[in-house]
Structure formats: C-alpha cells, structure tokens
C-alpha positions, 0 to 999 in steps of 0.5 A: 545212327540206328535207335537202341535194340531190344532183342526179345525186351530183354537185351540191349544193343545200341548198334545192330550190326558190325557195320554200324559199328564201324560207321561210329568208329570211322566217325572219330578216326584220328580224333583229337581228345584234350588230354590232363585236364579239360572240361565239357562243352555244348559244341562236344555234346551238339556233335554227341547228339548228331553221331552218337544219339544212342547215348546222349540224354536230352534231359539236361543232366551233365551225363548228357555230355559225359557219357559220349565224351567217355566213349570218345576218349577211350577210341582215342586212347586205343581202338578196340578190342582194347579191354576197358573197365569201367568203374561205378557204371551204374546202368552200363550204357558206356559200357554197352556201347563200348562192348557194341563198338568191338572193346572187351568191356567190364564194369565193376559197381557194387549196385548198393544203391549209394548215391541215388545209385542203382541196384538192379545188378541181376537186371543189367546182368541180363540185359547187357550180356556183353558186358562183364558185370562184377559186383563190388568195389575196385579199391575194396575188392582187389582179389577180383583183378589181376595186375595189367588186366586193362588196357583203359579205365574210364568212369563217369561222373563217379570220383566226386562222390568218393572222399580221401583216402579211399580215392587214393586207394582207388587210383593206386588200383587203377594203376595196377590194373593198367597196362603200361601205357594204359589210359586212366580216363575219368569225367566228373561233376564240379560245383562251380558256385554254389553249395559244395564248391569248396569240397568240389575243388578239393576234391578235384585237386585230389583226383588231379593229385591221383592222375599225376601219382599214376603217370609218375608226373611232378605236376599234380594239376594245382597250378592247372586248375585255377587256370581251367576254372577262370577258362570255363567262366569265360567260355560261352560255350561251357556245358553246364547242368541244367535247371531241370537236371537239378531238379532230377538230382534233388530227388525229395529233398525240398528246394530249400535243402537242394538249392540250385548250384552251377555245375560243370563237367572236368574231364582228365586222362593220364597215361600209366608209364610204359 
C-alpha cells in the first residue's frame, strides 16, 4: 500500500487515489467481524500491518491494533459512503482514513487535552479537510446532532475514560443519532491485572450494559465477559500493550506511580433496532 500523503505539508491523505482505495476495500470484501464482544489479537494486527500499514503503529501501543480493527468493522457493518461519526478521535487518523476510503466522516472531540489528549483542534482542522471536525462532547453538546444522522459510530480507545453516568448519557446519544439499523462499534482498553483492573471490569459491564440498552437486547454482556476475560488468558494469540506502550502512556509520572499492568483491547458492536 502507498505511504501517507502530504500535500503541500500540510493535508494528509493516506491513500492517493480512488484506485487505492478500492484496492483496501476489495481486501475486506465479505469479511467476517466478531460481533458483541471480542477482544484483539496478534493474527489481526500481523494482517493490519500487511494491508493497512497507514494506520498501524509499530510502538507497541494497543492503537496499534485498534485503530485497523476499527477501520475494518465499520466496512463490515456498511460500505461507504455510509456516514460515520467517530467519537473522542483525538488526531483523526480513523477518521482520515475512512473519509480516503469514500465514508462521509465526522468526528466529535473537545481537544481539551483530557486524558493525555490532544488540543491541536485548528490543526487537524487543516490538515484533514475531509474530515467534519466539531469541537464539543456528544453527550453534552446534543444541539450539534440531529436524530439518524449516522449510519455508524465508532470510537477507539476512548469509553474507558468516561465514568457512569456520563456513559450512559453518551450511549443513549449514540442511539439517537443512529439510524435504524446502524452500528454502534467501539474497542477500549481493559486492565487484565494489575492497577485499575477492578474499575476496568466495571467499567467494561457498564459499556456492555449501554450496547444491550441500544440494541433493545436482554443480554447486558454479564454472563459474557467472564467467559471472554478467562478466553484471552488462555489464547496465545491475545494482543496485549507492550512494555514500551507503557512507558508511553506513563508519561512523567515515576514508575512507582505508574507500575506495569496487563492491558488488552475488548472490542463490541450492537446494531440499533430497524
């Protein structure tokens, strides 16, 4: 696959033509997505790395996995131009890429730097002009939307940061904004052992809880997730953040304050009623 575009330094485009584009998205045709609950593997980001290089990091940061991930279960769920919105983006390099590939693509971030965040919104602005860039927070700003705009909503590596009931306010807004039939798609990080594993799996029935809520299902994920969590232990080929991920997402805090943890990727997609 080409390499990353810069057009006069300053707009990015990770594919060049319509023709490459097409090219990725033959690569997936009739591709199988696990579906409610999943979690990342080293097969899916060794094939990631071979056909979407673009967005695949070699850090050894879980976006590594979930950025590719992302961008496949949305051309599973529906081919472009289908209209997306990504939620809590940050830099918009899904979002870029999905707009490349032909999907009618918004992201909604408040860039306020929360969380290690981002807060060059003026930048991405210019730099991914085909990308609608709104400034604010989906559960907040609820003006900014209007009711089925979207027929996807995808974000990555963002729901684990937001605490109840905030993320209930969110979800309830996802479903509005969906269209029937449309796809609420999210992978975020979970605290296997370690420091924060017991909010990392409440917090992981609550997201679960939300996705049931927007499909109008009975099963909220809690029989599930046991069953998924004692899976990956097991499975050699469970995508976990590397030591030198870590050290990334430590930042200045000493070592003592950020010890190691085990963290993996849990990925869910629920469908709104039709």
């Amino acid at each position: 696959m080409p390499a990353i575009s810069l057009i006069n330094c300053r707009t990015m485009h990770f594919l060049a033509n319509a023709a490459d584009a097409a090219a990725v998205i033959a690569c997936f045709r009739g591709q199988k997505i696990a579906g409610e609950l999943s979690y990342a593997t080293v097969r899916d980001y060794c094939e990631s790395a071979d056909l979407l290089p673009q967005i695949t990091g070699r850090d050894g940061d879980l976006k590594n996995v979930q950025r590719p991930w992302a961008v496949k279960a949305v051309h599973a769920c529906a081919p472009p131009p289908a209209r997306v919105l990504e939620i809590g983006g940050g830099e918009p390099l899904v979002s870029g890429f999905l707009s490349d590939l032909g999907y009618t693509v918004t992201l909604i971030d408040p860039y306020d730097g929360f969380g290690n965040g981002p807060r060059d919104y003026a930048g991405y602005v210019e730099r991914f002009p085909g990308v609608r860039i709104v400034r604010g927070y989906l559960d907040r700003d609820t003006h900014v939307f209007a009711s089925g705009t979207f027929d996807l909503a995808v974000s990555v590596s963002v729901l684990e940061h937001i605490q109840w009931p905030a993320l209930q306010s969110c979800f309830e807004r996802i479903a509005e904004v969906l269209t029937p039939g449309g796809a609420s798609i999210h992978c975020f990080d979970f605290v296997l052992e370690g420091d924060g594993q017991e909010y990392a799996k409440e917090t992981a029935l609550q997201i679960l809880k939300a996705q049931a809520a927007l499909a109008h299902s009975a099963d909220d994920g809690a029989d599930a997730l046991p069953g998924m969590i004692e899976a990956l232990r097991l499975d050699l080929e469970t995508f976990y953040l590397s030591p030198q991920g870590h050290n990334s997402w430590r930042g200045r805090q000493t070592y003592g304050q950020f010890p190691f943890r085990k963290v993996v990727s849990l990925q869910t997609i629920a469908f709104k009623p039709r």
